[in-house]
C-alpha positions as CSV (number, residue, x, y, z in Angstrom):
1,X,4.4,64.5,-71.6
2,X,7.8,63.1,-70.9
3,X,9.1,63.3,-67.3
4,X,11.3,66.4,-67.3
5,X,8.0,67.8,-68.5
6,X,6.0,66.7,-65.7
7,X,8.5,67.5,-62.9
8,X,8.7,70.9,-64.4
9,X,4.9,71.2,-64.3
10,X,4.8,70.0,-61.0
11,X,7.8,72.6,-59.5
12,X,5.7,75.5,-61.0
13,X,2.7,73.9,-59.2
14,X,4.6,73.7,-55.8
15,X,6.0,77.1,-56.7
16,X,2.4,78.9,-56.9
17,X,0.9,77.5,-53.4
18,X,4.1,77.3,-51.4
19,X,1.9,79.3,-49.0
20,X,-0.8,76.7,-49.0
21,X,-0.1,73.7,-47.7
22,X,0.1,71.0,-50.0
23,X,0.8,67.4,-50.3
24,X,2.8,65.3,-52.5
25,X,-0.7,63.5,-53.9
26,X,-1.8,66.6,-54.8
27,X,1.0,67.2,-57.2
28,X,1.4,63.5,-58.7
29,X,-2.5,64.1,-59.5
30,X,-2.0,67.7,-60.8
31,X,0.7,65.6,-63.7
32,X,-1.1,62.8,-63.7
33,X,0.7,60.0,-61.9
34,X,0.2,57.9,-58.8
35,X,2.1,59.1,-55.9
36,X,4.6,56.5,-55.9
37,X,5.5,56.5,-59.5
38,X,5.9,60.8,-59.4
39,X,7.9,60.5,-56.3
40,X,10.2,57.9,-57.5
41,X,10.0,60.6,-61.0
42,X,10.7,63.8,-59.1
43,X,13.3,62.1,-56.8
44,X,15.6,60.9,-60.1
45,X,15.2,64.3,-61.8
46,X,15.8,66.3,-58.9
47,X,17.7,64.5,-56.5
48,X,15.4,65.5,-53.6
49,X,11.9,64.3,-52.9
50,X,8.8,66.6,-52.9
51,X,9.1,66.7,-49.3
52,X,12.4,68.4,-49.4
53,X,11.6,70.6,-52.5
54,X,8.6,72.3,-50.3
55,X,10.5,72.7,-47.2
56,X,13.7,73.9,-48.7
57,X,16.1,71.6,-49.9
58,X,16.7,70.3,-46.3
């Protein structure tokens, strides 16, 4: 799975419990990286952290 893969997997994951709470470990695990490598992924696709994805884009 290449990254664009797994950051799309992970935004349809945070899409589907955005009423659940739910942590940034949770998705890296659900795509299958450690935390700080999916963050540092997410972050350089996106431009936002997780963090920010969840609450909005703030």
């Amino acid at each position: 799975m290449n990254y664009m893969q797994s950051v799309t997997k992970a935004i349809a994951c945070l899409e589907a419990r955005l009423s659940d709470e739910i942590t940034a470990d949770e998705v890296a695990t659900e795509v299958g990286y450690s935390s700080y490598h999916f963050h540092r992924i997410f972050q350089s696709v996106t431009r936002s952290t997780i963090s920010e994805y969840i609450r909005g884009g703030d």
